[in-house]
C-alpha positions in Angstrom: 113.5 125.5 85.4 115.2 126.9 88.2 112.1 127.5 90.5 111.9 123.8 89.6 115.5 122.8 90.8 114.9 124.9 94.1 111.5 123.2 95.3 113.2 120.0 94.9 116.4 120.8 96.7 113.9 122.0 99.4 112.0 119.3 99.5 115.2 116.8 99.4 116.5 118.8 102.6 113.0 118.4 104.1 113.1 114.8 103.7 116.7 114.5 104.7 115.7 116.6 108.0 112.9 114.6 108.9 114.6 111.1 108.6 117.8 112.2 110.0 118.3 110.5 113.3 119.3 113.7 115.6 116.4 115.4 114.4 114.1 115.6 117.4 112.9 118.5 119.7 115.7 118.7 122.0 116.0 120.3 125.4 116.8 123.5 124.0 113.9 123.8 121.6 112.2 123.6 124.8 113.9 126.1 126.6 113.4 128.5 123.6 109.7 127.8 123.8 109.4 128.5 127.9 111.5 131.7 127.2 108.9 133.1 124.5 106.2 131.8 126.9 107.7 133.8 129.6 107.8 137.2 127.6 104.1 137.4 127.4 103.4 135.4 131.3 105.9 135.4 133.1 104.4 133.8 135.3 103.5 130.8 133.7 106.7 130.5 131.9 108.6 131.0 135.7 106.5 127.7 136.9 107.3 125.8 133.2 111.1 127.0 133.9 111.4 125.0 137.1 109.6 122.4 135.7 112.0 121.5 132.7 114.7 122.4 135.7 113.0 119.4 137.5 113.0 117.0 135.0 109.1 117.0 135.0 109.3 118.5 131.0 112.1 116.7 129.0 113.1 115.3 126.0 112.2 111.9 124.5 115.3 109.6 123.8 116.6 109.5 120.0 115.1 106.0 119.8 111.6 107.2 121.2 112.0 111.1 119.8 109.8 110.4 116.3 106.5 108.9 116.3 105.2 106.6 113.3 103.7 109.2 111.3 106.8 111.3 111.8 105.9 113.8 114.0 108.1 114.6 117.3 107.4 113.9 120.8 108.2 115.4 124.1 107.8 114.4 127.6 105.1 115.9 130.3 105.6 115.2 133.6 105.8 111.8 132.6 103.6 111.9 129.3 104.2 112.4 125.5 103.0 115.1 123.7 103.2 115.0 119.8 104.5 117.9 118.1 104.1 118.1 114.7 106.9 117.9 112.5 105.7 120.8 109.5 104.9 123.4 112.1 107.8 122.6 113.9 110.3 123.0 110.5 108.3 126.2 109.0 107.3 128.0 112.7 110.0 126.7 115.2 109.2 126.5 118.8 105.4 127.5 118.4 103.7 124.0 118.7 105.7 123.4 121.5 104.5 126.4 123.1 101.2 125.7 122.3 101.5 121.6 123.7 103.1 123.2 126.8 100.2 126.1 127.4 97.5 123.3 127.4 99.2 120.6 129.5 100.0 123.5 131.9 96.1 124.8 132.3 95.5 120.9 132.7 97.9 120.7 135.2 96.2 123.7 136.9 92.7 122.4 136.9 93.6 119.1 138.4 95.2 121.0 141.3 91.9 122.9 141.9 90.0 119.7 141.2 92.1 117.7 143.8 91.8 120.9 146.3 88.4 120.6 146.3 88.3 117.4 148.0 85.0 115.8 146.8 84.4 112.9 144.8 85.5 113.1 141.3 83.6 112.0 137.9 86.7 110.9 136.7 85.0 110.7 133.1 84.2 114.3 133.1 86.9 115.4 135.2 88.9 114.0 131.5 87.0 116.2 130.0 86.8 119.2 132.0 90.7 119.3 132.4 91.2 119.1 128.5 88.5 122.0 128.1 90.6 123.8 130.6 94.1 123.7 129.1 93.2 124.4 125.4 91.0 127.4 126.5 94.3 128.9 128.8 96.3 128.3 125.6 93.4 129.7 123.1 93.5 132.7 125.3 97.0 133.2 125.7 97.3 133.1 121.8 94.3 135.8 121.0 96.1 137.8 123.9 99.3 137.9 121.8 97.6 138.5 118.3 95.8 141.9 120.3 99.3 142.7 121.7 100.5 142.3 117.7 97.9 144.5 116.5 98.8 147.2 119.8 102.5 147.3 119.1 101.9 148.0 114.8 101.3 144.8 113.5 100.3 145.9 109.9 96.1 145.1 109.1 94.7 145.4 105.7 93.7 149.1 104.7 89.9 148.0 104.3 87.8 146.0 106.3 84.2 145.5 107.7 83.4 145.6 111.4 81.2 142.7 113.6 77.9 144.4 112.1 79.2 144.3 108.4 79.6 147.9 107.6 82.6 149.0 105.8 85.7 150.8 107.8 87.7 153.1 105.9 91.3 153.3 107.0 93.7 151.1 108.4 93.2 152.4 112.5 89.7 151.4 111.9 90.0 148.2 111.2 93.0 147.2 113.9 90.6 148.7 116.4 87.9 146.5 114.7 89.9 143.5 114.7 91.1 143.6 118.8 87.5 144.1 119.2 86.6 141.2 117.2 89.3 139.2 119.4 88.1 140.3 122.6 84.8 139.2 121.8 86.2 135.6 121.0 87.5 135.2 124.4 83.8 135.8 126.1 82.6 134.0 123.4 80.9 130.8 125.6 78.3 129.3 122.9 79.3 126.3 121.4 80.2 125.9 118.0 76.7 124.8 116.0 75.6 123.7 112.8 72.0 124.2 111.5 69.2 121.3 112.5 67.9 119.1 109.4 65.5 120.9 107.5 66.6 124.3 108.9 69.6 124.9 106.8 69.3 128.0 105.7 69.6 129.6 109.4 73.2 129.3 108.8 73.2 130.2 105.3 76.1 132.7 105.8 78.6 130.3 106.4 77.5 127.4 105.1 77.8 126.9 101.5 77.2 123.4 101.0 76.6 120.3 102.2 76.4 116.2 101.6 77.7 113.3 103.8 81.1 111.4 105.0 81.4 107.9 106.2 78.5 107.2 104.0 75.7 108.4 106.4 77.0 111.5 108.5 75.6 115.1 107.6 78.4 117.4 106.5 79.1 121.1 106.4 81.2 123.0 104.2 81.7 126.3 105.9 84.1 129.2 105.9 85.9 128.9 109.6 83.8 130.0 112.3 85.9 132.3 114.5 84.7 131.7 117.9 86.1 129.9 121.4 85.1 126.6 120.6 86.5 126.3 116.9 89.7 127.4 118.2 90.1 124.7 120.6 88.8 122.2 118.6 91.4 123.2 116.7 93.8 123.2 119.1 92.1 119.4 120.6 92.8 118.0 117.2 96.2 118.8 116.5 95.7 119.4 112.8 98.7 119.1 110.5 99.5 122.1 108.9 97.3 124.3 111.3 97.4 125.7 114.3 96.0 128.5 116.5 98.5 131.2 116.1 98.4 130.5 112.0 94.3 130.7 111.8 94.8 134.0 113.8 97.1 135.8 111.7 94.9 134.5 108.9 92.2 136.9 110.7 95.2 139.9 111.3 95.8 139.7 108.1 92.8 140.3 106.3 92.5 136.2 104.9 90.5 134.9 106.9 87.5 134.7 104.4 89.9 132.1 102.5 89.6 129.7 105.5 86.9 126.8 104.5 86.0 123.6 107.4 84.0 120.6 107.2 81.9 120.5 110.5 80.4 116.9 111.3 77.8 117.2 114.6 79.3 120.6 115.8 82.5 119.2 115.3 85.3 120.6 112.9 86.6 117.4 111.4 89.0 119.1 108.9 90.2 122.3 107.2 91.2 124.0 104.0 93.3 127.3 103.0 93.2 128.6 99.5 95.2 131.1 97.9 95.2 132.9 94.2 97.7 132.7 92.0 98.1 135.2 89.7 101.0 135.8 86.9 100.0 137.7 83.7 97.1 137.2 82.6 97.0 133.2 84.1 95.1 132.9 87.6 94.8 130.0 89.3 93.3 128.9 93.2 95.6 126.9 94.9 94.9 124.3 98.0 97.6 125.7 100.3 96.7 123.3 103.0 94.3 121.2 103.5 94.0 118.0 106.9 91.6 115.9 108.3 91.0 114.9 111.8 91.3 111.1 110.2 95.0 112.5 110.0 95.6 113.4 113.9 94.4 110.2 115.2 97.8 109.5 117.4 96.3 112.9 119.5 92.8 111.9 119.2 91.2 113.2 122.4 87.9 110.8 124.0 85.7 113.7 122.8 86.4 112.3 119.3 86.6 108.7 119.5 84.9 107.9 116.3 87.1 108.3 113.2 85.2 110.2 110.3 86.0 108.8 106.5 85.9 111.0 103.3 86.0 114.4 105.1 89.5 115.0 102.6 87.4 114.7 99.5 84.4 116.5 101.0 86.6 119.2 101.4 87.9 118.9 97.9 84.3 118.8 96.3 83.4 122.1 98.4 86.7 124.1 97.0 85.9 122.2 93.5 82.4 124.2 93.7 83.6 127.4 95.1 85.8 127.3 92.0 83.8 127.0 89.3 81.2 129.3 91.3 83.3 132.4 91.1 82.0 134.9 89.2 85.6 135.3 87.6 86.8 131.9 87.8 90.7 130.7 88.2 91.7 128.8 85.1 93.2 125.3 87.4 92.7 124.1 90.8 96.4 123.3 92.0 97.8 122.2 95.2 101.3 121.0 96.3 101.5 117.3 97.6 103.7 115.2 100.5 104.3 112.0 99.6 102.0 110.6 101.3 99.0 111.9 99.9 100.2 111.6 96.5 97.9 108.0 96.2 94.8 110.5 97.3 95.4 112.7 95.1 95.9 110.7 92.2 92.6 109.1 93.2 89.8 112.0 93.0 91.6 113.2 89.3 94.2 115.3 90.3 97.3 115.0 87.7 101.5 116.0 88.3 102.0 119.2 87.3 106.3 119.6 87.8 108.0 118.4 90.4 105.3 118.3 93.4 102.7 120.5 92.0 99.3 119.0 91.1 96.4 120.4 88.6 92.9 118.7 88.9 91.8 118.3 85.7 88.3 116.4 86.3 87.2 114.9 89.0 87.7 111.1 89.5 86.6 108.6 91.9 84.9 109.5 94.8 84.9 112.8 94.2 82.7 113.0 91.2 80.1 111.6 93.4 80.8 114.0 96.6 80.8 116.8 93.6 77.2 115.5 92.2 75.7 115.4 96.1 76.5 119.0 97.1 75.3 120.0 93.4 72.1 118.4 94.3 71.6 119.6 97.4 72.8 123.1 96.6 70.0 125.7 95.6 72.1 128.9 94.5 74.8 127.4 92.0 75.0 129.8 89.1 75.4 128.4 85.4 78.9 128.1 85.0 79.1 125.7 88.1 76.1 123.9 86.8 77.4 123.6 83.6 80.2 122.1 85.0 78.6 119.7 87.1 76.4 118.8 83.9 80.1 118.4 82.3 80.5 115.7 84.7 77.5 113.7 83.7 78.4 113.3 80.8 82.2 112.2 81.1 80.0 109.2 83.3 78.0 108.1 80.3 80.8 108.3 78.1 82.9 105.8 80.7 79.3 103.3 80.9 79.9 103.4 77.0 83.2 102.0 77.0 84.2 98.5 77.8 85.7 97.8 81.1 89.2 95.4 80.2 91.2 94.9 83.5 90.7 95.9 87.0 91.0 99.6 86.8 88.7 99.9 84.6 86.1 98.0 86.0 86.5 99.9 88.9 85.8 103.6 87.4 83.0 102.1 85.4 81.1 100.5 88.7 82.3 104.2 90.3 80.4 106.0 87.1 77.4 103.4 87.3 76.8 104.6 91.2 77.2 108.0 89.7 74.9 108.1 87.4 72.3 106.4 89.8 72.9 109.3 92.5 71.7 111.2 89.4 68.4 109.1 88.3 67.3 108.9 92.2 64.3 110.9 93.7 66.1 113.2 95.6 68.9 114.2 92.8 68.6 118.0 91.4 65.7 117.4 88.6 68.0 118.7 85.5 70.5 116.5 86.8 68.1 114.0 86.4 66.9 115.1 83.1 70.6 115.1 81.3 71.7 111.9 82.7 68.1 110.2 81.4 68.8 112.0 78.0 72.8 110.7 77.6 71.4 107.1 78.6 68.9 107.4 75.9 71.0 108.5 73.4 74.0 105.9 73.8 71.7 103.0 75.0 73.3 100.8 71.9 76.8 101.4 73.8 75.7 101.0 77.3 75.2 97.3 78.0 73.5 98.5 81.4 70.7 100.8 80.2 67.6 98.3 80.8 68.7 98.2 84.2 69.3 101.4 84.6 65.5 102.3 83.1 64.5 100.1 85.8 66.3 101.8 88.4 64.8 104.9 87.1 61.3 103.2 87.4 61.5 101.7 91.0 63.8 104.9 92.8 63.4 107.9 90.4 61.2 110.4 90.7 57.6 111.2 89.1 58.5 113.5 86.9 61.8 112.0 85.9 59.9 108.6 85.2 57.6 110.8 83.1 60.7 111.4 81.0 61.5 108.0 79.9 60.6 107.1 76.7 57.7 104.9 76.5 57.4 101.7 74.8 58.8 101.4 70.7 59.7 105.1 71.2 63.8 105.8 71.1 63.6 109.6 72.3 63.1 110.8 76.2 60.4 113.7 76.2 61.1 117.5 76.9 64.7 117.2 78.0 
């Protein structure tokens, strides 16, 4: 009860902090964040010093200070930059840092560009100065995560170096990790995800995949540490995340806890698990989880198309991680804002206390994100199959009852495009097989069954059509 009554006062301070009218990153949040800047570059943080002196960095207005989606905003030489509000409460001045590192190698690059006095691609010269200020501030961050480790920033006691082989103390592995970071910062390949058909190249990090915005391949992937996912990172302006974070998560041994859904070589969101153990209860926990969809006010024009369902994509991956573990959690939790409460409620997930939430079974769009990556997945052991085959079921049971009102309606259409993902050719064939045998057995309760035979006919498979049962028989064979 009392660890009750302190998340809410927290969270009632939070609230009252971020709609507070003087809350805003003032002047002096800025001069805290050129001052850290200048302990590790002096030199950069001398010209950011003059700058602010100059006017040329400043401070919105109160009336201007907070954007739409709350965030914060700061001014330039003339431009906003969004800071976001979370990392700015729980980290301080980092994200301003990090905003003024990139504007800064911009800055630099357009004097270089300009010095060269040639005709400019302005469309690429966009590009080429955005590419140039994340990649000064990418660096500048793995340069103070190796200074970290250097002055006795404490590393697990057991790791595994870049060729996999187990390192058995504590020295070995900080001298394994700054060698790990070093190679990050020559790292020039672009981030890549395997070509259709040719998934399997890339079957250590990927561990499943299906669709968003109805048509667009999808990866689920633990994080790629390498240049380019750090600056997307860093392009995208994720809530919750942010460059220094996703390095400690490496520092620290946690890194393998880090999952992303990569669209077209692109990271279009991320997700960070935790256990939770107490007794004998375990439990995984969605620490944080954002979506590109969510950073659209900083939405660079390398990203100009806005990707739908990546959130639940990303819940369907952790879904089947969890019941993939050998010694599986007992709930799925997370921890909700207010605004993604409607979300949450939406793919199953139910109140558990104040802010907490426990996904009991999926709902919505989830189950049919869940189904897809079942289908397309190879290597899911039983209890994750049986899981999935737990799903089925709950969809028959919802064609059996009868849909009164709107809501209901709606899941039973939502279950009836489930249970057709199941009966088509390319479903997982004992996928196929149960859904086929529930239909059969409550066809008296499910006022859609001929047409769902039909269905089965016209864009089922051969050998699920050779389950059906045939004409004045009641029973689907060997199932």
């Amino acid at each position: 009860m009392l660890k009750e009554f302190f998340k809410y006062s927290m969270f009632i301070l939070k609230i009252s902090i971020i709609w507070y009218p003087g809350s805003m990153v003032k002047r002096e949040h800025i001069k805290q964040a050129i001052d850290a800047i200048s302990r590790r570059d002096p030199e950069i943080g001398y010209s950011l010093d003059e700058m602010l002196a100059h006017g040329r960095i400043d401070s919105f207005g109160v009336d201007k200070s907070v954007a739409d989606s709350g965030d914060f905003h700061l001014l330039f030489d003339g431009r906003p930059i969004t800071i976001k509000r979370f990392i700015f409460f729980n980290e301080g001045t980092v994200p301003i840092e990090q905003r003024l590192l990139i504007k800064y190698g911009e800055m630099l690059k357009r004097q270089e560009l300009l010095a060269k006095g040639r005709g400019i691609d302005y469309r690429g010269a966009a590009r080429e100065l955005r590419m140039a200020g994340l990649k000064l501030m990418v660096i500048h961050e793995i340069d103070y995560a190796i200074h970290r480790l250097q002055k006795g920033r404490p590393t697990p006691t057991t790791g595994r170096d870049l060729d996999g082989k187990e390192l058995p103390d504590a020295a070995a592995v900080k001298r394994s990790l700054i060698s790990r970071l070093e190679a990050i910062k020559d790292d020039s390949l672009p981030l890549e995800t395997p070509s259709p058909g040719k998934e399997d190249e890339l079957s250590s990090v990927v561990f499943f995949r299906s669709v968003v915005d109805r048509d667009m391949p999808a990866y689920f992937t633990q994080f790629p540490y390498c240049l380019d996912a750090l600056m997307q990172v860093a392009d995208i302006n994720l809530e919750f995340f942010q460059v220094r974070l996703l390095l400690e998560f490496l520092i620290g041994g946690t890194a393998s806890n880090l999952f992303g859904c990569v669209v077209e070589n692109k990271l279009e969101g991320l997700v960070y698990l935790v256990f939770r153990e107490r007794y004998f209860y375990k439990a995984l926990e969605i620490r944080y989880i954002a979506t590109a969809r969510g950073a659209t006010s900083d939405r660079s024009a390398n990203r100009s198309r806005v990707l739908k369902g990546v959130g639940t994509f990303l819940v369907a991956g952790v879904w089947l991680l969890w019941k993939s573990a050998p010694e599986g959690a007992r709930d799925l939790l997370l921890d909700s804002e207010i605004g993604a409460r409607r979300f949450y409620d939406g793919i199953g997930f139910r109140p558990r206390g104040f802010s907490g939430y426990r996904l009991k079974a999926p709902q919505g769009q989830l189950v049919k994100t869940v189904l897809d990556m079942a289908s397309r997945c190879l290597m899911l052991n039983e209890t994750a199959l049986g899981a999935v085959k737990s799903i089925i079921k709950d969809q028959v049971k919802i064609l059996c009852r009868r849909a009164a009102g709107e809501k209901k309606t709606a899941a039973r259409n939502r279950a009836l495009d489930a249970i057709k993902m199941c009966l088509s050719s390319d479903a997982r064939p004992e996928f196929a097989y149960l859904a086929v045998r529930e239909l059969v057995r409550n066809r008296e309760k499910i006022m859609d069954y001929p047409n769902l035979l039909r269905f089965v006919r016209e864009y089922g498979s051969d050998v699920t059509r050779s389950r059906l049962p045939k004409a004045g028989s009641s029973n689907p064979k060997n199932i």
